[in-house]
Every structure is written in structure tokens, then in C-alpha cells.
N, C-alpha and C positions, 0 to 999 in steps of 0.2 A: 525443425530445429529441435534435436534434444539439447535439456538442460538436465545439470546434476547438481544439486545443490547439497553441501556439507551439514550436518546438522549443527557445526557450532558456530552457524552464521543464527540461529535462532537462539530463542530463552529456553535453556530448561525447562525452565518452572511453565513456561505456556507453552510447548513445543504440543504434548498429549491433543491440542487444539488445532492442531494445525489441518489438520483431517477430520475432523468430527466435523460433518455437517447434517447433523441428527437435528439439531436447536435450531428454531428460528430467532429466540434471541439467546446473547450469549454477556453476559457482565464479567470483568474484568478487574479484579484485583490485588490493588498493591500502590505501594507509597510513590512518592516522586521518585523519578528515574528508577524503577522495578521495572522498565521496557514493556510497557503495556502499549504506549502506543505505538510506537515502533515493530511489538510483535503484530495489530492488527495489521499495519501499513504489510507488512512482509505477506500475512496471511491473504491479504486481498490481492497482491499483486500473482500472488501463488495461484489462488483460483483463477483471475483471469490470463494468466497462460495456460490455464489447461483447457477451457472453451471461452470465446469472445464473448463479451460482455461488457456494458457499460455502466460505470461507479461512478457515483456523486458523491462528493465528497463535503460535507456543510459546516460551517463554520459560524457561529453567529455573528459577527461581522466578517466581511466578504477580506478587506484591506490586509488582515491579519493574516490569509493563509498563504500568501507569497512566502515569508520566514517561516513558516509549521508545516501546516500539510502537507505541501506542493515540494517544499524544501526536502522534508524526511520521505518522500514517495522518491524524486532523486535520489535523494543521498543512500536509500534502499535496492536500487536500480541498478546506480555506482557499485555497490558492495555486491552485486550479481555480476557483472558485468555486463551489463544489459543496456544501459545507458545510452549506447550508441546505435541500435536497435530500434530505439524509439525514437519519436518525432515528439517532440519537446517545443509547446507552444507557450512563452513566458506572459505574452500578451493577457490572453484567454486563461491559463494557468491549466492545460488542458496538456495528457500525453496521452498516447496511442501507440499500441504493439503493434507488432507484427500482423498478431493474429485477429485485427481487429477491435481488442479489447481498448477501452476509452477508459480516462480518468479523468473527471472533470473537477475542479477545487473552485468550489462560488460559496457566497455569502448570502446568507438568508436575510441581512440588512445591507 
């Protein structure tokens, strides 16, 4: 499957990140709603369509990532078109590509 994605589906201001994978860590700055989180969610889902891989995704309480992580990783998916593509487990809070690639949203408490 190719995909084509537009760049003004991403941030400006973090787009320059979207391909650097020079950093083993990478910090992230800017105020509420500067789309930090949203540009990571976009960037992880990016690498894993290009080779399969499995994300964990943590949260310090578990209860909370049904509304946040697991929510904005759809709602990210949606805004691809991709959505339908994947297999969408609400139970486990777990989605799976095509290509293999896993996202898992758990709670460290």
C-alpha cells in the first residue's frame, strides 16, 4: 500500500522532526495545545508504517488513556484515512496495521 500524506496534516513548527531519527531522545517544546502531542502520536504512527514494529504507549494511570492516547492515536488514523485498515481493539486498547505494526495503550498503575 502506498500512502501520500500532505504536509499540512502536521505542525510546522515540528514537521523538521518528522525524519530525524539521528536522537535517541528527543524533548518537545511548547504550551498547551502547541500540538506536541499530537505531532508525536502522528510521528510514531509514521514510522510504524514504514517497518512493523511494536509501541507502548504509558500512561501513569492505565484508566485515563481510553480519552487521550488511544483516543488521539484514532483520531490521528481518522485524519489519514487509515482508520479502517486497522483492527481496533477498545477492550485491550490495542491497534494493529496492516503491516504488523502494534500499538499498545496500558497504564503503569
Amino acid at each position: 500500500m502506498k500512502i501520500t500524506l500532505k504536509k499540512t496534516l502536521f505542525n510546522e513548527v515540528y514537521l523538521p522532526m518528522l525524519t530525524n531519527y539521528s536522537k535517541r531522545y528527543e524533548v518537545y517544546y511548547g504550551g498547551a495545545g502547541s500540538g506536541k502531542s499530537k505531532f508525536i502520536t502522528q510521528k510514531l504512527i509514521y514510522k510504524a508504517l514504514q517497518s512493523p514494529r511494536t509501541v507502548l504507549v504509558l500512561r501513569k494511570v492505565g484508566r485515563t488513556n481510553k480519552n487521550s492516547t488511544f483516543q488521539l492515536f484514532q483520531s490521528s488514523l481518522s485524519d489519514w484515512k487509515l482508520l479502517d485498515y486497522c483492527k481496533i481493539n477498545k477492550t485491550d486498547l490495542t491497534i494493529m496495521f496492516p503491516n504488523g505494526s502494534k500499538f499498545i495503550c496500558a497504564g503503569i498503575s
